[in-house]
N, C-alpha and C positions, 0 to 999 in steps of 0.2 A: 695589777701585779707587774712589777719588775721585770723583765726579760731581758737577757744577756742577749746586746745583739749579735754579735759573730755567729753565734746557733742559729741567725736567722739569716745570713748572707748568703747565697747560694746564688752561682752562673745562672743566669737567665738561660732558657731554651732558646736554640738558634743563635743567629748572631747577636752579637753586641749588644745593647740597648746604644742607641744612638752612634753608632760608631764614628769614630772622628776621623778627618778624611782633610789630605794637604792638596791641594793643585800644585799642577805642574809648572810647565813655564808659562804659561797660556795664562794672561791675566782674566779673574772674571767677569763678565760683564756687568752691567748695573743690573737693576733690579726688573723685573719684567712680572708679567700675569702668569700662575700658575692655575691652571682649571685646577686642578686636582684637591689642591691646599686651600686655595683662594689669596695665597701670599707672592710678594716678589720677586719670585725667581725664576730662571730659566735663560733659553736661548735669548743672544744678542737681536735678534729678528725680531723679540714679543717686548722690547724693553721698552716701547713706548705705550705699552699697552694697559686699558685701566687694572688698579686695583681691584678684586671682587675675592668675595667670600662666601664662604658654605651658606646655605641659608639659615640662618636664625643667628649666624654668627657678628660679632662686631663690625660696626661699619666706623672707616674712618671718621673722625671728627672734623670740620672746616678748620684750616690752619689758621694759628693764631697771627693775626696782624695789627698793628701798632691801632689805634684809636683811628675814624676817616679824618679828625679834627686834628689833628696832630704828623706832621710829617716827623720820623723816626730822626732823631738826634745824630749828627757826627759826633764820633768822640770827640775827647779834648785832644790834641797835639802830643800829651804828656801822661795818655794812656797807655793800658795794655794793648798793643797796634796787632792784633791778631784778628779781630772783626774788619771786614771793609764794609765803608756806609753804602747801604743800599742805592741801588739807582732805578729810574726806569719808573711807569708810573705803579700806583698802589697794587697792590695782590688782592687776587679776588679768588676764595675759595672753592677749590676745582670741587665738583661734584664725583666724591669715590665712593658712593654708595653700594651695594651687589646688586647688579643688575638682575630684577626676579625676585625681587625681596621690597620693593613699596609697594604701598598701593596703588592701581590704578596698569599694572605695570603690563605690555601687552603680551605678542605672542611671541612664539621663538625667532621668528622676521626680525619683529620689532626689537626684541632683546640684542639679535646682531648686530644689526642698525645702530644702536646704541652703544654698543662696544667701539665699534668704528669707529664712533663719534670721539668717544672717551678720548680711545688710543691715539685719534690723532691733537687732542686737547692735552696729552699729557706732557709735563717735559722731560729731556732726553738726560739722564744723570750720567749718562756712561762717564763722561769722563771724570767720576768721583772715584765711579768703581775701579777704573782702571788704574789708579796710582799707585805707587809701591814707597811705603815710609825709608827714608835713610836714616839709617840708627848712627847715632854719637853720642859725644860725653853728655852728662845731665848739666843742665846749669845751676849753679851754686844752691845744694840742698845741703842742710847739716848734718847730714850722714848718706852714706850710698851703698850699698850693696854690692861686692866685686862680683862684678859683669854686668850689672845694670847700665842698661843705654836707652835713650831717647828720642826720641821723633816728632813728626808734626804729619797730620793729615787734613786735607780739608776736605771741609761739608758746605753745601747749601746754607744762605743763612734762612730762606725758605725754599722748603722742599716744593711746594705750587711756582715758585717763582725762581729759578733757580740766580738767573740773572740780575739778580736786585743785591748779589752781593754774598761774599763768602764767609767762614769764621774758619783757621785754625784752632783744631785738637791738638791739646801734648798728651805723647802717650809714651810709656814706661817700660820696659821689655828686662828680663831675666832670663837669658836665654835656657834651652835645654842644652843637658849635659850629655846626651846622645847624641849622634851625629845625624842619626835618622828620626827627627820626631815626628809625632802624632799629629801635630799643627800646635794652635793655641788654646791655652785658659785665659779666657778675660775675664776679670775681675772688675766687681763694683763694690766700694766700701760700706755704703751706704749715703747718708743727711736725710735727704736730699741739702746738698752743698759740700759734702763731703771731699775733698780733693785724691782721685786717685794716686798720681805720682807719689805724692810725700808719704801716705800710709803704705806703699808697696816699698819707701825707702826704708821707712820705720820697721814694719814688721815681715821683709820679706825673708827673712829664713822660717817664716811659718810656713812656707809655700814650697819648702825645699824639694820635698816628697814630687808634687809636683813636676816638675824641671828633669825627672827619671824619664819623662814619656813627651813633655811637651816645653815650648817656651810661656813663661807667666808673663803676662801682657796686661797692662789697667791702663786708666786716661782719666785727665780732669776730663768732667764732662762741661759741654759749653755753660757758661757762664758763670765758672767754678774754677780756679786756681788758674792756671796758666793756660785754660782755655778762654781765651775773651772773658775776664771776672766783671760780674756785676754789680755794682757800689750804690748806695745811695749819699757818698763823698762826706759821711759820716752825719747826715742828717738825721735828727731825730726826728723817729716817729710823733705820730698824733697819737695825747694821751685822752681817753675816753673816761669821763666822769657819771656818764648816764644823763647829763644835764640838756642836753641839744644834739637831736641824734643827726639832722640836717646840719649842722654845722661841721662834726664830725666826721659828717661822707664828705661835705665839700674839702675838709681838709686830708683826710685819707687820698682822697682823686688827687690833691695837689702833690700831698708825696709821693705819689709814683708818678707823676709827670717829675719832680725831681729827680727820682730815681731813674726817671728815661733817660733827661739830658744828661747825669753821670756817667751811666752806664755805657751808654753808646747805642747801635742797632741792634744787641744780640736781647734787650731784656724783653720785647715781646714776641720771642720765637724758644725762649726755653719752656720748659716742660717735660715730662718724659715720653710724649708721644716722638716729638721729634729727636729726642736721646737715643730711644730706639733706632728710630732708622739711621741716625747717627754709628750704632751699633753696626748694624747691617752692611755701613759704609766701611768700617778697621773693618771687621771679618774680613771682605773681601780684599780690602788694602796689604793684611796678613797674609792673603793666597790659600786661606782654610774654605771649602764647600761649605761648613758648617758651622754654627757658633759654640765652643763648650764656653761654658759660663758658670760663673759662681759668683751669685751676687748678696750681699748681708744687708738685710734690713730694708731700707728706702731700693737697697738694689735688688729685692724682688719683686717691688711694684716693676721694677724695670724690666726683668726676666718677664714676667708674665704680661709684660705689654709688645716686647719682642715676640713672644710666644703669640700673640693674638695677631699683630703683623707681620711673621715670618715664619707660621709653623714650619714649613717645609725644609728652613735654613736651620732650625734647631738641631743641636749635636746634644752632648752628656749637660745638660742646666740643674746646675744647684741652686735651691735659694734656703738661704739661713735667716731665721730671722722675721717669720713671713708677715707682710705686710696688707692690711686690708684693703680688698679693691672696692668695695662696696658700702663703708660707712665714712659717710661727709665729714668735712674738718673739725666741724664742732663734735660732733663725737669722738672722732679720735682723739680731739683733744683733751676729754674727760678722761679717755681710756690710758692716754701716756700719763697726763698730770697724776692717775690714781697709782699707776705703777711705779714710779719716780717715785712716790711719797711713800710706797713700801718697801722699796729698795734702800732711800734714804732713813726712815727708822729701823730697819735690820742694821744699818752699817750704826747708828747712834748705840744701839744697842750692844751690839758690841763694843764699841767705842768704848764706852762706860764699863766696860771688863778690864782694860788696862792700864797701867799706873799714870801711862805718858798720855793720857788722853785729852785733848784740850778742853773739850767740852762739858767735861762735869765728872762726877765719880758715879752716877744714876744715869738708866735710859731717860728718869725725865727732864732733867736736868740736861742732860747732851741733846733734847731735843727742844727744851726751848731757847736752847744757846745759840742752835743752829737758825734759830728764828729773827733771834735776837741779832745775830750777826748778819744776816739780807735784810733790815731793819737798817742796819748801822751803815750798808754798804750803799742803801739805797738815797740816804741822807746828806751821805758824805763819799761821794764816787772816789779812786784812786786816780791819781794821773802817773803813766806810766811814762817811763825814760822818754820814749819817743812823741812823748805829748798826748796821747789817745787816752781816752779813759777807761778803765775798771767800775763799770757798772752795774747795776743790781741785777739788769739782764745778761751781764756777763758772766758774775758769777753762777748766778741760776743756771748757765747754758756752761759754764763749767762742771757745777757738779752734777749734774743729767749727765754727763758725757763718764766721768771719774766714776759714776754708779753702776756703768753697764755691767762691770765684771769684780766679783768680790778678791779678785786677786788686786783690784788695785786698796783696797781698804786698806794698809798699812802706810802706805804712801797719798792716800789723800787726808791720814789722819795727820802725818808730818805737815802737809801743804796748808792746812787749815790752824796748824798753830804757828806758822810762818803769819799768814794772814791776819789772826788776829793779836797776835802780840806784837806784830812786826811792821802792821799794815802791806807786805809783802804779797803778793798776788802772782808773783813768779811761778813759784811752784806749785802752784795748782793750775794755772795753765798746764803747765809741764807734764802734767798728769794726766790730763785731759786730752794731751794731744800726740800723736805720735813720732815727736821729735824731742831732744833731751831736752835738757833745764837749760842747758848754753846757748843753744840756736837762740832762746829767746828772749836773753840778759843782754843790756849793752853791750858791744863792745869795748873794749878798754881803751879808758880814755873820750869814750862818747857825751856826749853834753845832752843835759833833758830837755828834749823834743828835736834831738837831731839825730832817732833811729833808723834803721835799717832803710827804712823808705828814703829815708835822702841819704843816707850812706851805704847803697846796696855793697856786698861784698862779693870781691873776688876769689874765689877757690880754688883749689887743687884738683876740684875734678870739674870745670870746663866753666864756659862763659856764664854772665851774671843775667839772669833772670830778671823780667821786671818786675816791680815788687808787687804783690795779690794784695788788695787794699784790705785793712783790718775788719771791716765789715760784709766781707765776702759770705763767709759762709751764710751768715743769718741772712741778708739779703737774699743769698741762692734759695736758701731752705722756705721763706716764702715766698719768693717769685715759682718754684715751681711746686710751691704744695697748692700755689691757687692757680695756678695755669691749669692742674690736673680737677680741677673741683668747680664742677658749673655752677654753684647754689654761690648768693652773698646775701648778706643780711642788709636789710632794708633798715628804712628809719623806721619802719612799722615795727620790728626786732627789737628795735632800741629805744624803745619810749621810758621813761626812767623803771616804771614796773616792771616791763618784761626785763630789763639792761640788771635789774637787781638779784631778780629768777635766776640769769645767765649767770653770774658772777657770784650768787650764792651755790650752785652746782661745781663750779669749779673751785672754791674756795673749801668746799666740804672734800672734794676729791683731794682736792692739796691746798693747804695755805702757802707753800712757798714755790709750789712747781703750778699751780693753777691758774693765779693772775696772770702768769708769763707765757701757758699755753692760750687763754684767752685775748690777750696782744697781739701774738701772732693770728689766730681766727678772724678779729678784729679790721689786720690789714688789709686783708685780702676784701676788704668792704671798697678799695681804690682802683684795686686791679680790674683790667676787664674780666667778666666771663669766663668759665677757663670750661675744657674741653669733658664730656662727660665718656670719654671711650673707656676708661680705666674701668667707672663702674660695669659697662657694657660688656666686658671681658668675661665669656663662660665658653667650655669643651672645646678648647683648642685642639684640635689634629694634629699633636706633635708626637713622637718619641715619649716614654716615658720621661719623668722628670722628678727629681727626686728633692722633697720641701719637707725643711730639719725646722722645728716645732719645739722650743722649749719650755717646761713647764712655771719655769720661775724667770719667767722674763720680764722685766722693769719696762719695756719700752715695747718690743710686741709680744701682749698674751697667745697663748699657746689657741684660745679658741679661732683666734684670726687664721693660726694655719690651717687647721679643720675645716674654717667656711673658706678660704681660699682654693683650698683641693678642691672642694666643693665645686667652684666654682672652674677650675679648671678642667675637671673631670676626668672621662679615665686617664686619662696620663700621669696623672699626679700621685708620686709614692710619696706617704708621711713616715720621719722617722720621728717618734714621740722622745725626745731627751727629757728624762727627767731630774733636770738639772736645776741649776740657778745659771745667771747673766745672761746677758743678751745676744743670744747665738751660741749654738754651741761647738763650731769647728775649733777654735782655740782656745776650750776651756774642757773638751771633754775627749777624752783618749777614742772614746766606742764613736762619739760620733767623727772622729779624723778618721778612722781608718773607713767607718763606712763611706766616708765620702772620696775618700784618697780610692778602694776599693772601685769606687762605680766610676771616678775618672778614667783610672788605671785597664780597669780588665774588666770594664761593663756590667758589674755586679753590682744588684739592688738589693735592699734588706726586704728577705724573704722571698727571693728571688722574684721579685716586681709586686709583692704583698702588700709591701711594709713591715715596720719593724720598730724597736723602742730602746733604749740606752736609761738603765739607772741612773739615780741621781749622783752615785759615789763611782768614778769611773775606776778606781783601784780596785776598791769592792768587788767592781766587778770582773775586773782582770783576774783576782786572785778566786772566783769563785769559778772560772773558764777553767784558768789553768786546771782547778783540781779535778774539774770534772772531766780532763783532758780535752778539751774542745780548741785551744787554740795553744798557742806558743808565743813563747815571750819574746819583747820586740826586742 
């Protein structure tokens, strides 16, 4: 049943739920042992001291380090220079286990002894923590937000090793319109590869509300936008036939040794374990005790990996969008591919209701047109002005993106008849991404394959950027969906039988979103290893935490927020939206104000219960108002 949430919003008992809290002039120290939480905070005094946690709680993962066979690539000269190549010899995974939690482990002596040991094995980050960003103009974005400014912070490019080399963060700031605020909201977009600066350019009057109490703060995360980007300098993957599954790892391993020497040193240190403490690192760089946060989609694996190594720094954490921490890539992948392919036949469906429709005058018709056109695209790629191609994965990774939210369905039905009658690809990017149609048209006067990348432009609001290589995002999204994912598939996975199994699972989930989720699972057969803390993640000791849950979401089902509370436990309020699109802070009035609500004045739905938001957010405005329960905005 339905329920109007505002009837169910009510001030918590006591103080605040997470109350948000600025420091003073005193910058804060790095990150230190808290007995209490088991996370890094505290006096300057404990800040070399190990890691440890509750018992049964997650223990850190060994940091990821480049291959022993392989020394980590310098960039090229003609990079993004915000990584510096590591120095000093290889890293070798500090042991931050909880001391009192293996086996074997002795007595309270022995446990101190060990501490000791740790604390003096740890290295010293103070000097991350204590920097303070200098904000100025953005550089050359095709739109800016008046008063948004920019900065840079740096992190470790390993956190075990701090001295093997640094990476700049850019981060994005909206200041508050108060003179006194609350500290910061940091925001994460999601992808994972998502770039935070451009989408806080794009949509930050969404966040205006916001900006009453505090500054709105987001950042590419490392090796994402104008944080150190990572490239595979537009090499194609390895394509998998089922034919030779030993052939196919050996050539998988080659592409990311490609993609090492493109990228430079940051691509075997991304991940979201080290995003997090990356986190950890702006909070304090902000001068906030605490982190509020609000992260969508891929940004609530983030939240809740922050939450697992810093409960005690946690402030007000939203996450929209919730993201599974506990089912492997190949399942997710079934789970996205199937929701994409229901989002895309609702939008065909409709499609086929209007006169301008490209795709046919019938649902069936608009959907095997849309079949027919990733057929035609994948045949016959586009070559764009600046020489890059429009691929069959691009456009797939276009319309995934244009399906999150049914507000954009009028506008990718235009973009899609641009496409096919026009061969035009413009505007469906456009739609896809949170910058207009212009930023990503030639220049006037530009010649094809002499874009942006060699003709960066100069702007009116501040210096010129170096250009984010076109294969960023997808490179980001699986460099850290497999950094976060210890399982890879063997040749024993891939012998042509089982490889047909796999591909008939996914082709049944989706014919057009399924091969392209399976590609991606695929890659990560090159990658090393990647870290299993994410799954390990259950009962964080933080603050209430409040995970918006929507019902009709194309990209995360609503049951994933359910086993993620689950998994977080009592801390975690669900608000059930029962809506459509993928998150619901900017598609649904009930869930903005509940969350605007619990940033603002510490109020949780149901006063820390939980609570649920209809699928028609007017509907339900007009059924408040009559029952006089709330008042009109």
């Amino acid at each position: 049943m339905a329920v109007a949430l505002l009837a169910l919003v009510a001030p918590a008992a006591g103080p605040a739920t997470g109350s948000p809290t600025r420091t003073g002039a005193a910058p804060p120290t790095g990150p230190s042992r808290s007995t209490a939480a088991g996370d890094r905070d505290g006096d300057p005094a404990a800040v070399a001291a190990p890691l440890t946690h509750p018992p049964g709680a997650p223990r850190l993962p060994a940091f990821t380090a480049p291959p022993a066979t392989t020394s980590p690539p310098t960039p090229p000269p003609d990079r993004h220079p915000t990584a510096t190549a590591p120095t000093g010899p290889e890293p070798t995974a500090p042991h931050l286990s909880a001391p009192g939690t293996e086996r074997g482990e002795g007595t309270r002596t022995g446990q101190a002894g060990r501490r000791a040991g740790e604390a003096a094995a740890q290295p010293d980050l103070r000097r991350f923590y204590d920097q303070r960003p200098t904000w100025g103009e953005c550089a050359d974005l095709p739109q800016n937000p008046e008063g948004m400014t920019c900065a840079e912070v740096t992190v470790p490019l390993d956190y075990a090793a701090p001295e093997r080399g640094t990476l700049r963060l850019a981060l994005a700031r909206i200041a508050a319109t108060t003179g006194d605020p609350k500290g910061s909201v940091l925001l994460n977009f999601g992808g994972p590869g998502d770039p935070g600066i451009v989408n806080l350019a794009g949509f930050g009057r969404t966040f205006n509300t916001f900006t009453n109490a505090y500054d709105v703060v987001t950042f590419d995360p490392r090796g994402v936008g104008r944080s150190s980007p990572v490239t595979c300098d537009h090499a194609p993957p390895p394509e998998f036939t089922g034919a030779d599954p030993e052939a196919f790892l050996r050539e998988a391993e080659a592409h990311y040794q490609r993609c090492l020497r493109a990228s430079g040193p940051v691509l075997p240190y991304v991940g979201t374990v080290n995003v997090a403490r990356d986190l950890d690192v702006i909070r304090a760089a902000l001068g906030d005790d605490r982190l509020n946060y609000l992260g969508f989609s891929y940004g609530t694996r983030l939240g809740a990996a922050y939450a697992a190594e810093f409960p005690r720094r946690v402030g007000r954490m939203v996450l929209d969008g919730v993201d599974t921490l506990v089912e492997p890539l190949v399942e997710q992948g079934l789970v996205t591919a199937e929701g994409r392919q229901t989002a895309l036949d609702d939008f065909a469906t409709w499609c086929a209701t209007r006169a301008d429709c490209p795709l046919g005058d019938n649902a069936r018709d608009a959907k095997r047109n849309v079949a027919r056109l990733v057929e035609r695209v994948s045949e016959h790629p586009i070559t764009l002005y600046d020489g890059s191609q429009f691929t069959v994965d691009t456009l797939v990774a276009a319309l995934s993106a244009a399906l999150y939210s049914r507000a954009n369905w009028p506008s990718l039905s235009l973009a899609l008849a641009s496409l096919i009658e026009d061969d035009d690809p413009i505007p469906l990017l456009a739609t896809s991404m949170p910058v207009p149609v212009t930023a990503v048209r030639p220049a006037p006067g530009a010649r094809a394959g002499t874009g942006a990348a060699a003709h960066p432009r100069t702007t009116r609001t501040g210096p010129v950027a170096p250009p984010v290589p076109a294969d960023n995002m997808l490179v980001a999204l699986t460099a850290v969906n497999c950094a976060d994912d210890p399982d890879r598939l063997t040749a024993a996975d891939l012998t042509p039988a089982a490889y047909e199994r796999l591909l008939a699972r996914y082709t049944a989930a989706s014919p057009i979103f399924g091969p392209a989720q399976l590609s991606q699972v695929l890659l990560c057969a090159g990658y090393p290893p990647g870290s299993d803390f994410i799954r390990s993640i259950h009962d964080v000791p933080t603050p209430k935490m409040l995970l918006v849950g929507t019902r009709g979401d194309p990209a995360t089902p609503y049951r994933w927020t359910v086993e993620t509370a689950r998994r977080l436990g009592d801390s975690a309020v669900v608000l059930d939206n029962r809506g459509e699109g993928h998150g619901g802070y900017t598609s649904s009035k009930c869930v903005r104000r509940a969350v605007d609500a619990f940033f603002l004045e510490g109020d949780l739905p149901g006063g820390g219960s939980g609570g649920s938001c209809p699928a028609d957010a007017q509907d339900a405005e007009e059924a408040e108002r009559a029952e006089g329960r709330t008042t009109p905005d």
